[in-house]
PDB file of N, H, CA, C and O in Angstrom:
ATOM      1  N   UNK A   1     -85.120  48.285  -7.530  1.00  0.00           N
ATOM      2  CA  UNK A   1     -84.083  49.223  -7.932  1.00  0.00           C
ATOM      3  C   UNK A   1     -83.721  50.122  -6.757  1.00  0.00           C
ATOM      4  O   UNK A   1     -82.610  50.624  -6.927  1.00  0.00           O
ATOM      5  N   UNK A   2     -84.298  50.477  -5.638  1.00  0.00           N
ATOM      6  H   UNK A   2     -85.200  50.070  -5.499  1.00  0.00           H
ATOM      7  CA  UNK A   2     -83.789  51.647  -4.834  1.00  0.00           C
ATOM      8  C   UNK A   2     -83.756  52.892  -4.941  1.00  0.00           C
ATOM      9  O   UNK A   2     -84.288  53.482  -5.882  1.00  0.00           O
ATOM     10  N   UNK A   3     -83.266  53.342  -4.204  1.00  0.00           N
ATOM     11  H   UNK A   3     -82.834  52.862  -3.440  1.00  0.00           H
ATOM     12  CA  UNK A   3     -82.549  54.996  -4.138  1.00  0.00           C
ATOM     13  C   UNK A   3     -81.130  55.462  -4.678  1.00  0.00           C
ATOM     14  O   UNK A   3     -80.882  56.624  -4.998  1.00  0.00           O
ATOM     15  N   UNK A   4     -80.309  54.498  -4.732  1.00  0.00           N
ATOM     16  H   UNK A   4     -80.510  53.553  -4.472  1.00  0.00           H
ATOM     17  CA  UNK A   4     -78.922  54.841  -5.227  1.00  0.00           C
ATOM     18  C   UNK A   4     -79.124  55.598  -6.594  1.00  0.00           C
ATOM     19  O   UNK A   4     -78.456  56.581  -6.912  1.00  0.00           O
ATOM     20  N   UNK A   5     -80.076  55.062  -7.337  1.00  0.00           N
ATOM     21  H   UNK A   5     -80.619  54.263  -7.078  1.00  0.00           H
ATOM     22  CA  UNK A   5     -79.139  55.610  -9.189  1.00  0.00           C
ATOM     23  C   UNK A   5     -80.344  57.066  -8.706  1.00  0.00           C
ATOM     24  O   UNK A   5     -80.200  57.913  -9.588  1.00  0.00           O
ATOM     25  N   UNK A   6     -80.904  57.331  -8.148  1.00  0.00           N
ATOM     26  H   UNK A   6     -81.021  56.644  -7.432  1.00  0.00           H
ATOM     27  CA  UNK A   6     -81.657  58.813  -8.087  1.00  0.00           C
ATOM     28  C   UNK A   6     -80.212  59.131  -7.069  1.00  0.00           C
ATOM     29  O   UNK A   6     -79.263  59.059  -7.850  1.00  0.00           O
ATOM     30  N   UNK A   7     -79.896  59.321  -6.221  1.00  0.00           N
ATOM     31  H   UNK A   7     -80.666  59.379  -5.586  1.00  0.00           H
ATOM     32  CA  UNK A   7     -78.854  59.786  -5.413  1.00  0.00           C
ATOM     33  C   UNK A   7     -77.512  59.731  -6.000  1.00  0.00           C
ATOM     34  O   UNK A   7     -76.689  60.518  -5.533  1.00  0.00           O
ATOM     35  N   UNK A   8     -77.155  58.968  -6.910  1.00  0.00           N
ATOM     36  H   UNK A   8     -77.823  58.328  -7.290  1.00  0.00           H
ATOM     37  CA  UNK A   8     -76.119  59.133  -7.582  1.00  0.00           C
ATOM     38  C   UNK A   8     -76.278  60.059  -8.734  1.00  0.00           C
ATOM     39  O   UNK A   8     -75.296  60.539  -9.301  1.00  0.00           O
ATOM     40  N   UNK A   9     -77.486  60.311  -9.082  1.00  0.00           N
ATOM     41  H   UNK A   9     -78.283  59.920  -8.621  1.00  0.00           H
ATOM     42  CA  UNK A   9     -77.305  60.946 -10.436  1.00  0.00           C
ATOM     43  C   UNK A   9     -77.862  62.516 -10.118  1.00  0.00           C
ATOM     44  O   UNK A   9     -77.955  63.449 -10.916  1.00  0.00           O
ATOM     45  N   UNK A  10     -78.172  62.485  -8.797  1.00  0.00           N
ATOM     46  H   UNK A  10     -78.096  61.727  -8.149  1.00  0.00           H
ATOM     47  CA  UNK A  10     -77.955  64.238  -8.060  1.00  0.00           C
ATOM     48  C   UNK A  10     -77.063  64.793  -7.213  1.00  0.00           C
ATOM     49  O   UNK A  10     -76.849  65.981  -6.975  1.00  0.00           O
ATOM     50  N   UNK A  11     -76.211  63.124  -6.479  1.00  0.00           N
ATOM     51  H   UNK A  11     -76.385  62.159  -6.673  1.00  0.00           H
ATOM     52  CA  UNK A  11     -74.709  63.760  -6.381  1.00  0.00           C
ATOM     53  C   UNK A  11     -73.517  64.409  -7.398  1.00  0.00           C
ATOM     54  O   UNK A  11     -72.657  65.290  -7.403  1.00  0.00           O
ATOM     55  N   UNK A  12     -74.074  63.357  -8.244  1.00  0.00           N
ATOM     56  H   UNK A  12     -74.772  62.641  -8.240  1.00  0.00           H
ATOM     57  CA  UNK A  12     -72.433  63.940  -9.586  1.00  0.00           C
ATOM     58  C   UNK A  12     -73.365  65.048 -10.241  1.00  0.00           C
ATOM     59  O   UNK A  12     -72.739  65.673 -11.097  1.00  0.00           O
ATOM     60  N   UNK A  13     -74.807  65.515 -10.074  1.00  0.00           N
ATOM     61  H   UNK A  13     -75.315  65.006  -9.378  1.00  0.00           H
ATOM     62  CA  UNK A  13     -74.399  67.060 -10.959  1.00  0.00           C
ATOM     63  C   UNK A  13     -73.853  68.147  -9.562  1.00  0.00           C
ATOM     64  O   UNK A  13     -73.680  69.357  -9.711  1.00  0.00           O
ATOM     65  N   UNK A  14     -73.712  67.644  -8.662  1.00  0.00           N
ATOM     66  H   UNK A  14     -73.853  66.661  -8.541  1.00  0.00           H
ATOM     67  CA  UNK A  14     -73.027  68.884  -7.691  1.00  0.00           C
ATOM     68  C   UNK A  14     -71.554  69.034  -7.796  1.00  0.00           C
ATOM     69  O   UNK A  14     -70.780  68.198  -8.264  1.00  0.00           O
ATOM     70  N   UNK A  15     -71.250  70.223  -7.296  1.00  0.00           N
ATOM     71  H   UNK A  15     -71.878  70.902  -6.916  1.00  0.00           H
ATOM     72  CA  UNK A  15     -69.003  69.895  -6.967  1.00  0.00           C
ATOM     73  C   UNK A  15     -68.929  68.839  -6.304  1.00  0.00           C
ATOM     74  O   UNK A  15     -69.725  68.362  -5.496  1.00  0.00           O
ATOM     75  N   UNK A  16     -67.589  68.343  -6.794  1.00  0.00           N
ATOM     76  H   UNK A  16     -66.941  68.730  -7.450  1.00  0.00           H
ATOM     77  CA  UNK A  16     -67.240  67.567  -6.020  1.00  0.00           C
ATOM     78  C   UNK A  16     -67.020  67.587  -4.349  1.00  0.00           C
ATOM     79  O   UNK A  16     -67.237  66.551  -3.720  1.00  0.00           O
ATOM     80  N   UNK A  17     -66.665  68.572  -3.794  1.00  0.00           N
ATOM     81  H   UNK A  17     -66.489  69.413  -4.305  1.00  0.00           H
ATOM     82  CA  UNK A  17     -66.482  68.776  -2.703  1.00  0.00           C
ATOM     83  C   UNK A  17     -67.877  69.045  -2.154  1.00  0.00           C
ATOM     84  O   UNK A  17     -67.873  68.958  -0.926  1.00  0.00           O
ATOM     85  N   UNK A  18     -69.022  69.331  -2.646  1.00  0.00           N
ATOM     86  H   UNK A  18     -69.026  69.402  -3.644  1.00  0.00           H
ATOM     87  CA  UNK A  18     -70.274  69.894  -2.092  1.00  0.00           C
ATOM     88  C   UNK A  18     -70.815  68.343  -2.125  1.00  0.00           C
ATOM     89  O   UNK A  18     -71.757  68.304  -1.333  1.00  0.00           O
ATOM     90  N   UNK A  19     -70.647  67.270  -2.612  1.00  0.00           N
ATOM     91  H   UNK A  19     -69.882  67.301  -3.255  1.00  0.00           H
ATOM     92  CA  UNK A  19     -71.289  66.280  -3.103  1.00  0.00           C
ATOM     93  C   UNK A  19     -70.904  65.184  -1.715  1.00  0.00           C
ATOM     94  O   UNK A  19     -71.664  64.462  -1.071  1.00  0.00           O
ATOM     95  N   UNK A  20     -68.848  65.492  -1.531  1.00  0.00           N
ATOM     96  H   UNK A  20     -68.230  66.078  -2.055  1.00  0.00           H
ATOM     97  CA  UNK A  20     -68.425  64.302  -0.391  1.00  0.00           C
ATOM     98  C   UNK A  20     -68.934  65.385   0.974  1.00  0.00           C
ATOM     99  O   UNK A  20     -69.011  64.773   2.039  1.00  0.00           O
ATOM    100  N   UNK A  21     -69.272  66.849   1.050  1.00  0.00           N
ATOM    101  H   UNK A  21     -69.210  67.346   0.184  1.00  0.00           H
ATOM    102  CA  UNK A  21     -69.239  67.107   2.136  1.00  0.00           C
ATOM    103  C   UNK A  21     -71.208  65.986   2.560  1.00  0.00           C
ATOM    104  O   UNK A  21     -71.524  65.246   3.491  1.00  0.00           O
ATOM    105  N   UNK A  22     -71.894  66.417   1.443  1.00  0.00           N
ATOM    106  H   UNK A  22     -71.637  67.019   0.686  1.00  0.00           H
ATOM    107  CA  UNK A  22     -73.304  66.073   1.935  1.00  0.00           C
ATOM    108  C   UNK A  22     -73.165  64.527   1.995  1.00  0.00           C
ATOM    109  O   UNK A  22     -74.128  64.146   2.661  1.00  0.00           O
ATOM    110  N   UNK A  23     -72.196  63.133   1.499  1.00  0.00           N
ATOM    111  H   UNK A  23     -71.414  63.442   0.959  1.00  0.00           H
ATOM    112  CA  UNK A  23     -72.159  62.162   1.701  1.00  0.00           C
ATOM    113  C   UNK A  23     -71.697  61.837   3.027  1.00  0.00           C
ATOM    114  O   UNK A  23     -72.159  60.931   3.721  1.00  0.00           O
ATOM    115  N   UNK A  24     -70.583  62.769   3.408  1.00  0.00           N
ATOM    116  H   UNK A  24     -70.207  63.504   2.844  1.00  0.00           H
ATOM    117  CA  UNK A  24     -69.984  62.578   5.083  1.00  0.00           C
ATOM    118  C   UNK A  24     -71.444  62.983   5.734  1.00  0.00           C
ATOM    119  O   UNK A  24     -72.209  62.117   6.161  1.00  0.00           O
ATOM    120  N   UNK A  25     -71.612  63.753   5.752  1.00  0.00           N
ATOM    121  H   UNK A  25     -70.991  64.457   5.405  1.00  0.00           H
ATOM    122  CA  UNK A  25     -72.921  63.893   6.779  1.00  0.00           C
ATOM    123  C   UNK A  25     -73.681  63.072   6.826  1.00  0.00           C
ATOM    124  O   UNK A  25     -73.747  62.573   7.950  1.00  0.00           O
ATOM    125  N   UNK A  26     -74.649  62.454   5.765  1.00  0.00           N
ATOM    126  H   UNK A  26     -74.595  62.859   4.853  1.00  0.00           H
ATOM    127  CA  UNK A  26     -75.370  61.255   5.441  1.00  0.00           C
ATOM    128  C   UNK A  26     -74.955  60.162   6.221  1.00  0.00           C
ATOM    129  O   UNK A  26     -75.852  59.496   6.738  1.00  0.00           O
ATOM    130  N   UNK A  27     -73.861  59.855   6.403  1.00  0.00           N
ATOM    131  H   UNK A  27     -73.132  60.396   5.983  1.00  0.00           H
ATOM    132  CA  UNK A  27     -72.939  59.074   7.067  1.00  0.00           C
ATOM    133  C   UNK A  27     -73.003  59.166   8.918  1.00  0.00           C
ATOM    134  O   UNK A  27     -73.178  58.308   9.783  1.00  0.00           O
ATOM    135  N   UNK A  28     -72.840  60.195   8.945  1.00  0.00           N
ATOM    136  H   UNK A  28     -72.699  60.892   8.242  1.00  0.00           H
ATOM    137  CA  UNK A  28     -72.492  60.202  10.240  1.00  0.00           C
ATOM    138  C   UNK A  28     -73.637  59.753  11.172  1.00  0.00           C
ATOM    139  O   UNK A  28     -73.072  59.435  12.218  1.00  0.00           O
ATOM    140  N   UNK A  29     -74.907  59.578  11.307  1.00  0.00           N
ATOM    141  H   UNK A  29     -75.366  59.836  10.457  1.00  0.00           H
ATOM    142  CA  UNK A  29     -75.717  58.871  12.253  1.00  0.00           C
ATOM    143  C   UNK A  29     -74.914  57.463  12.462  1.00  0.00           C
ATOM    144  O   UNK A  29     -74.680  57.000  13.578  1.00  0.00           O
ATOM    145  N   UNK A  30     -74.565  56.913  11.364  1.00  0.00           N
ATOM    146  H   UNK A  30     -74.755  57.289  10.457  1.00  0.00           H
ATOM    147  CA  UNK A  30     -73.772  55.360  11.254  1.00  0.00           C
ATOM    148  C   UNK A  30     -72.419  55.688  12.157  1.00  0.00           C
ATOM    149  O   UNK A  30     -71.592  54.776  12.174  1.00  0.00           O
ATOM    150  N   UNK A  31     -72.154  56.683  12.780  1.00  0.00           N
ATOM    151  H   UNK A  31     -72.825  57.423  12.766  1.00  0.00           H
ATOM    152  CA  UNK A  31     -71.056  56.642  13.586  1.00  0.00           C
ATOM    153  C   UNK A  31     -71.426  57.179  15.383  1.00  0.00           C
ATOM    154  O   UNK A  31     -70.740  57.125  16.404  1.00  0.00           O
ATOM    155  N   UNK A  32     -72.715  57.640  15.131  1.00  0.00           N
ATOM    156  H   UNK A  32     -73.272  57.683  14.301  1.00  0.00           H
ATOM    157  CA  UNK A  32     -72.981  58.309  16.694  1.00  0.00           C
ATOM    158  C   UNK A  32     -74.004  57.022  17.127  1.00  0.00           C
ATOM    159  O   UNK A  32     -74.032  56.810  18.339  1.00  0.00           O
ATOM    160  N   UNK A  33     -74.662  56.335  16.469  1.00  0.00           N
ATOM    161  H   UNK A  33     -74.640  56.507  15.484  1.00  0.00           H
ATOM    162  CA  UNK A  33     -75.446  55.544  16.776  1.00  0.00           C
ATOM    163  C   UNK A  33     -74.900  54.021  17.214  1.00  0.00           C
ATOM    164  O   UNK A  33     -74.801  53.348  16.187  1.00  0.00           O
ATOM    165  N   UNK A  34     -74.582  53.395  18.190  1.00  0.00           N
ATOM    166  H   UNK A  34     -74.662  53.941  19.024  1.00  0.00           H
ATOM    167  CA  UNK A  34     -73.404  52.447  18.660  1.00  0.00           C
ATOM    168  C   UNK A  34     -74.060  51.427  17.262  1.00  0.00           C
ATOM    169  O   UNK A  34     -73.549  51.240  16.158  1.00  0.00           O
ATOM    170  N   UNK A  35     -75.304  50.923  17.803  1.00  0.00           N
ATOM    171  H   UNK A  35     -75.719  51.075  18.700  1.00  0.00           H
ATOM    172  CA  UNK A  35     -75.764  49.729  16.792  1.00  0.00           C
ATOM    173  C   UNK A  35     -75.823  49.815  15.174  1.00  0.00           C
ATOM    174  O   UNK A  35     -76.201  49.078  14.263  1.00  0.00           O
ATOM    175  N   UNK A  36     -75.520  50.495  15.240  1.00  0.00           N
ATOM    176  H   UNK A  36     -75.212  51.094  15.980  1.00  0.00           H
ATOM    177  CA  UNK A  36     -76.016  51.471  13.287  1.00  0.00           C
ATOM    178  C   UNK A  36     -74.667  50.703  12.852  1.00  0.00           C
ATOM    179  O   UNK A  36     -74.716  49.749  12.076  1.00  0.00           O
ATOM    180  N   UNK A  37     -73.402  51.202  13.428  1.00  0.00           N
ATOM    181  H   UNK A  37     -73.362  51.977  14.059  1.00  0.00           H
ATOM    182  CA  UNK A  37     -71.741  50.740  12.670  1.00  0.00           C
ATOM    183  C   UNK A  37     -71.508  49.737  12.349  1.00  0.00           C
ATOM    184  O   UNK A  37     -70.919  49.494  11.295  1.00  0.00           O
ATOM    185  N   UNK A  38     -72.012  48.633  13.392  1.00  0.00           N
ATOM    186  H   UNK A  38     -72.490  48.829  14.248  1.00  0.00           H
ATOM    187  CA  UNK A  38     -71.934  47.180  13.184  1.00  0.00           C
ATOM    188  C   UNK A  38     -73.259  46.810  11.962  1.00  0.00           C
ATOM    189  O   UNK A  38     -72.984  46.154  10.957  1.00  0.00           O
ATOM    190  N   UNK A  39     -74.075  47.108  12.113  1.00  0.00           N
ATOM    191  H   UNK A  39     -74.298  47.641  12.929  1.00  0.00           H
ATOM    192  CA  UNK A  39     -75.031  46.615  11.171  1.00  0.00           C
ATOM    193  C   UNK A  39     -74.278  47.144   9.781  1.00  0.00           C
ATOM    194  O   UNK A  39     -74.248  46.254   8.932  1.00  0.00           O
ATOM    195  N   UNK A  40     -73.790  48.138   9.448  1.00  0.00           N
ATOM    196  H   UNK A  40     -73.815  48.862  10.137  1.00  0.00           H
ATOM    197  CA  UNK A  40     -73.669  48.533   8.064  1.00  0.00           C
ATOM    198  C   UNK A  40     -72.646  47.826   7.605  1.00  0.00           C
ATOM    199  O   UNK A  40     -72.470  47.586   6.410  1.00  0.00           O
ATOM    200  N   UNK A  41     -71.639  47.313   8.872  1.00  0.00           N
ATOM    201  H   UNK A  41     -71.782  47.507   9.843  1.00  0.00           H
ATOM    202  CA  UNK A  41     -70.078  46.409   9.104  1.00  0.00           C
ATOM    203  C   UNK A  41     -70.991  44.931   8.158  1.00  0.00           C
ATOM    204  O   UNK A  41     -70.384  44.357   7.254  1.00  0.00           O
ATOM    205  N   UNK A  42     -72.061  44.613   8.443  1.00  0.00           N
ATOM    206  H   UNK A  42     -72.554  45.079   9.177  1.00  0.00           H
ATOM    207  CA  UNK A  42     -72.534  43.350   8.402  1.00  0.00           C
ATOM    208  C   UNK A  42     -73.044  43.102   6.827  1.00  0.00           C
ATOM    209  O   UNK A  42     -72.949  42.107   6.108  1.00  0.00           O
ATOM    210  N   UNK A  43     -73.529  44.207   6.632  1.00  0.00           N
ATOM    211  H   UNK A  43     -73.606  45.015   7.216  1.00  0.00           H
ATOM    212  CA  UNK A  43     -74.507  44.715   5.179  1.00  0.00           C
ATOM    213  C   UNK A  43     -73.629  44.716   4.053  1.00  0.00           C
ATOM    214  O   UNK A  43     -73.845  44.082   3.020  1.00  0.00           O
ATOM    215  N   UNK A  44     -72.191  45.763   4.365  1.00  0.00           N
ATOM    216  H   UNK A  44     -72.015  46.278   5.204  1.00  0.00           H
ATOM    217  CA  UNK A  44     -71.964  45.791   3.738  1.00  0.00           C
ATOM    218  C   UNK A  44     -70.201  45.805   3.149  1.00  0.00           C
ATOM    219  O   UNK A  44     -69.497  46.059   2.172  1.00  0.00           O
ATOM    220  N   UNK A  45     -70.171  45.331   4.559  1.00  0.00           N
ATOM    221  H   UNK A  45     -70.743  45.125   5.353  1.00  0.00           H
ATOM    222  CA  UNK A  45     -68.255  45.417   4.638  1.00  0.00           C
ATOM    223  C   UNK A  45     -67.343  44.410   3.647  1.00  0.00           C
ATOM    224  O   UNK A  45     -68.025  43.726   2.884  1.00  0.00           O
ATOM    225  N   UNK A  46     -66.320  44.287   3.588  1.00  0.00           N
ATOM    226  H   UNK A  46     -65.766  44.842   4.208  1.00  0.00           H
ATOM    227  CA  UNK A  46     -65.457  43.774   2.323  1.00  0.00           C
ATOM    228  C   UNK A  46     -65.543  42.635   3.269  1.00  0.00           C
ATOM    229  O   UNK A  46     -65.670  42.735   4.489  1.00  0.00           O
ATOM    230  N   UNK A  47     -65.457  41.517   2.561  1.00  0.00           N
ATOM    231  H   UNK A  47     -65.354  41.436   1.570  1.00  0.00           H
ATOM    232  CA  UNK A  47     -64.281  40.198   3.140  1.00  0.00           C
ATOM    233  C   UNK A  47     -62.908  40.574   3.365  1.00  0.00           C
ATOM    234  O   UNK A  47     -62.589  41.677   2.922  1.00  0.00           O
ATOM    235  N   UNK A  48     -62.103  39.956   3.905  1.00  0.00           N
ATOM    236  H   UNK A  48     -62.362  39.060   4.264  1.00  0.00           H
ATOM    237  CA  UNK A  48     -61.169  40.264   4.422  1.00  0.00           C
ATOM    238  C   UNK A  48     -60.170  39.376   3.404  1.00  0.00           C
ATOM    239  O   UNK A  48     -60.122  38.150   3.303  1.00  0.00           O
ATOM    240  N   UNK A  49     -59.385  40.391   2.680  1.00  0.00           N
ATOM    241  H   UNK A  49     -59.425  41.387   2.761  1.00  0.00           H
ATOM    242  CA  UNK A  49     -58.268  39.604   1.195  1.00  0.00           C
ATOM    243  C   UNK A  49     -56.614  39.969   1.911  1.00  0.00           C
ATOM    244  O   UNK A  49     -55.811  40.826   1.542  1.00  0.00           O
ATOM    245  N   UNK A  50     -56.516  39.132   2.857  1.00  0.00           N
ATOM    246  H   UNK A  50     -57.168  38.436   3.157  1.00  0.00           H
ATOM    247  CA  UNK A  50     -54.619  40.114   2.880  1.00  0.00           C
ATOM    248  C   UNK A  50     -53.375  39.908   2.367  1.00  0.00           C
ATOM    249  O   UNK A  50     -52.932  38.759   2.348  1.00  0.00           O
ATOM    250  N   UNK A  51     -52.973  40.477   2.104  1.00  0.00           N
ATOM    251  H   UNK A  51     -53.332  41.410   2.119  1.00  0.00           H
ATOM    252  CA  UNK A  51     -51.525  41.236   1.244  1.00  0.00           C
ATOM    253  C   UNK A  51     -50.606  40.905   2.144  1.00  0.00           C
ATOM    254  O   UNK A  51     -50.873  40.554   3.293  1.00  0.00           O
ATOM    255  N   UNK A  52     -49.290  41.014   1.585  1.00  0.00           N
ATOM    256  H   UNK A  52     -49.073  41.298   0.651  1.00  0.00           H
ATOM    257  CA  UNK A  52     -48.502  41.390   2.142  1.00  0.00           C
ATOM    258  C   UNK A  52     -47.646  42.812   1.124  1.00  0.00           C
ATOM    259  O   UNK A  52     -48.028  42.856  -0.045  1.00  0.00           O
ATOM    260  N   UNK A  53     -46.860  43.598   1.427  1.00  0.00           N
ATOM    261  H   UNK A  53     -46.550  43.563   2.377  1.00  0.00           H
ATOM    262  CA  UNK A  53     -46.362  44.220   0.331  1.00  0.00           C
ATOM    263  C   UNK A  53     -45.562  44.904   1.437  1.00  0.00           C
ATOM    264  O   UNK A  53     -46.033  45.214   2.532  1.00  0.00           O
ATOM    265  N   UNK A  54     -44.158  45.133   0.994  1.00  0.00           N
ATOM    266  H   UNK A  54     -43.775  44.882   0.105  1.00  0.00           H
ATOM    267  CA  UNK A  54     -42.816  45.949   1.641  1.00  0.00           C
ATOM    268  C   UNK A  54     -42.849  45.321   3.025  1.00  0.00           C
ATOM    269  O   UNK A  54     -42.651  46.014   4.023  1.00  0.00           O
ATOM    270  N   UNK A  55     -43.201  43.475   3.128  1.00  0.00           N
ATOM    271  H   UNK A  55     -43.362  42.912   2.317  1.00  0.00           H
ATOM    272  CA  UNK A  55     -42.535  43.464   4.404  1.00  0.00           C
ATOM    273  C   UNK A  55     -43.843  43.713   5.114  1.00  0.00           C
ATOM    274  O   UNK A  55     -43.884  43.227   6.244  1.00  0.00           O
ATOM    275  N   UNK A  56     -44.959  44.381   4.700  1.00  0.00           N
ATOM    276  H   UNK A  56     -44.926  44.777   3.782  1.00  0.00           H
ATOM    277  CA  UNK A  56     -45.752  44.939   5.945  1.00  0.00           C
ATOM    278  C   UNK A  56     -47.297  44.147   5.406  1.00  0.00           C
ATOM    279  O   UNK A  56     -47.691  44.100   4.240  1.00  0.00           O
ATOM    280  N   UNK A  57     -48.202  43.394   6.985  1.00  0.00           N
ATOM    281  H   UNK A  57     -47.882  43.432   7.932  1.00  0.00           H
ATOM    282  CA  UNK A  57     -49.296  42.523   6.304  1.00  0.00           C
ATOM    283  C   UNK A  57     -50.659  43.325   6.442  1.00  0.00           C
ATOM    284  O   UNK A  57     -50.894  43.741   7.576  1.00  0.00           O
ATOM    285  N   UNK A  58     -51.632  43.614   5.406  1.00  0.00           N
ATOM    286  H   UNK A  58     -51.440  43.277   4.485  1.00  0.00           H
ATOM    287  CA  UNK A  58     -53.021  44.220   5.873  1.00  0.00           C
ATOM    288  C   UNK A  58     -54.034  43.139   5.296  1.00  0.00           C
ATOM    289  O   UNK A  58     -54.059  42.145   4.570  1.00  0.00           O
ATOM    290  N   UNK A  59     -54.731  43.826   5.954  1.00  0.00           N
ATOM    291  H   UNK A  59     -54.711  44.634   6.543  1.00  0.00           H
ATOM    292  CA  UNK A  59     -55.906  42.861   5.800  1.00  0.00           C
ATOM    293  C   UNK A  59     -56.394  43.090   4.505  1.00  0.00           C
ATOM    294  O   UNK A  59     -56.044  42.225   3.702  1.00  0.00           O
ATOM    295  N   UNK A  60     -57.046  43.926   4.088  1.00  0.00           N
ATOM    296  H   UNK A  60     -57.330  44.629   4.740  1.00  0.00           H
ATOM    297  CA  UNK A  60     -57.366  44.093   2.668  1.00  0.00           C
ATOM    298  C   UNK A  60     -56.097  45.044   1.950  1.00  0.00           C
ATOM    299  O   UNK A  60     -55.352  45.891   2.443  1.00  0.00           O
ATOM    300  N   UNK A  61     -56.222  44.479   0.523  1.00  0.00           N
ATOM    301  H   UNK A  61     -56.827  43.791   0.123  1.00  0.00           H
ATOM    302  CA  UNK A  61     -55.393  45.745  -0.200  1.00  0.00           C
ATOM    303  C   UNK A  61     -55.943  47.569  -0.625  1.00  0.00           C
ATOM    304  O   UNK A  61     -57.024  48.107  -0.865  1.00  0.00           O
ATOM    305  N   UNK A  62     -54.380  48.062  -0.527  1.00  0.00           N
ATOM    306  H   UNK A  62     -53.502  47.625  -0.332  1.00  0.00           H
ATOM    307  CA  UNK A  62     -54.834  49.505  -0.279  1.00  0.00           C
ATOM    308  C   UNK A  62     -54.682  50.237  -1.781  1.00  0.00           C
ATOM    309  O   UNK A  62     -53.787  50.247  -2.626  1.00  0.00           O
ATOM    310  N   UNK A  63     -55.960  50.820  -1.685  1.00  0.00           N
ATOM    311  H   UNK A  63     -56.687  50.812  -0.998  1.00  0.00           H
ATOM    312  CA  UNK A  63     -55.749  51.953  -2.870  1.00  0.00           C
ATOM    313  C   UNK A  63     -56.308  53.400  -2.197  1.00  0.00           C
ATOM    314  O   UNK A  63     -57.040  53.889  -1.337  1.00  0.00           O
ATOM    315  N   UNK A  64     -55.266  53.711  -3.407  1.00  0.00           N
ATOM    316  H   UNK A  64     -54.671  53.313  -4.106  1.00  0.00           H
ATOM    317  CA  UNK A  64     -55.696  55.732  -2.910  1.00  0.00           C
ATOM    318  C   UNK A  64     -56.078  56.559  -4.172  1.00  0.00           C
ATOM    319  O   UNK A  64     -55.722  56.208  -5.297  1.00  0.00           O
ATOM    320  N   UNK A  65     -56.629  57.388  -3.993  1.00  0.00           N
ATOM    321  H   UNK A  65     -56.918  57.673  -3.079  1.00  0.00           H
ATOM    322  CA  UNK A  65     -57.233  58.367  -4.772  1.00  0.00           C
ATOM    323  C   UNK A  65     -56.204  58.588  -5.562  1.00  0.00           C
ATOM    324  O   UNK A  65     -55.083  58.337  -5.120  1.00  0.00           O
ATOM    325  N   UNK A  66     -56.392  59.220  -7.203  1.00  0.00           N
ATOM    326  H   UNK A  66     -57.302  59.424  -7.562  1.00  0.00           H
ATOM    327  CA  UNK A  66     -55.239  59.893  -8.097  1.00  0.00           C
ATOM    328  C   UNK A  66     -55.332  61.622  -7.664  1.00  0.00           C
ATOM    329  O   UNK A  66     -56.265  62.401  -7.859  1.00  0.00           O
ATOM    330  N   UNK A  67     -53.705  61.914  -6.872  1.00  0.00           N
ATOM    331  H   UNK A  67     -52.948  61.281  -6.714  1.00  0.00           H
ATOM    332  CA  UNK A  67     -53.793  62.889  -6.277  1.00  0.00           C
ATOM    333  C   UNK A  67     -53.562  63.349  -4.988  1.00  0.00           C
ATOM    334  O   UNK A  67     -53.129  64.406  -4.528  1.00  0.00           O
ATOM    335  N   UNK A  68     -53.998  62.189  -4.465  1.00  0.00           N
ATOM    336  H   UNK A  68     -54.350  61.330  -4.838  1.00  0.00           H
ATOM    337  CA  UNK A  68     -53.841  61.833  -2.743  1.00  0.00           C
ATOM    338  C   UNK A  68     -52.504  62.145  -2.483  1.00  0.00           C
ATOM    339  O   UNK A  68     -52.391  62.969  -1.575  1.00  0.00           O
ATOM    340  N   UNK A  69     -51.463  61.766  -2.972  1.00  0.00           N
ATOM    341  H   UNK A  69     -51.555  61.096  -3.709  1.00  0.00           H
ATOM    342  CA  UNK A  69     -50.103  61.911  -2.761  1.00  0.00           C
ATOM    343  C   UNK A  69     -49.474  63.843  -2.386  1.00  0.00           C
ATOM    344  O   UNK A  69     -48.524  64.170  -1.674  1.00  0.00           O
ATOM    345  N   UNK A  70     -50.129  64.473  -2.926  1.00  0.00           N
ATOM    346  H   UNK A  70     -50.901  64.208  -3.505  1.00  0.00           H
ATOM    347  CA  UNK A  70     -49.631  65.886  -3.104  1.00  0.00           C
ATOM    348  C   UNK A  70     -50.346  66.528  -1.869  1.00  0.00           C
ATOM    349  O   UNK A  70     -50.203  67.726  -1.628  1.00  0.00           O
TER     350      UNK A  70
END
């Protein structure tokens, strides 16, 4: 079983904003550490599904937050 459902279930009793600030941090060794990015790229990255939509091609399809817009 892991660590996730204990870490998930003491992120969501925090704010939301107190919850993504302590997940960005958690994060960030995976960006100062050269070898760390690629390994997590390897672990745990999407396959690659691409779209096309308005004319324009991405590699995977895009979604955004409800809200993001404002």
């Amino acid at each position: 079983m892991g660590p996730y459902p204990l870490l998930r279930e003491l992120l969501f009793r925090l704010p939301p904003e107190t919850a993504h600030g302590l997940a960005l941090h958690a994060l960030r060794p995976f960006d100062l550490i050269p070898l760390l990015r690629p390994l997590l790229d390897l672990l745990y990255g999407a396959p690659p599904r691409p779209i096309e939509a308005f004319g324009l091609h991405f590699r995977n399809p895009i979604g955004l937050a409800a809200g993001y817009d404002k």
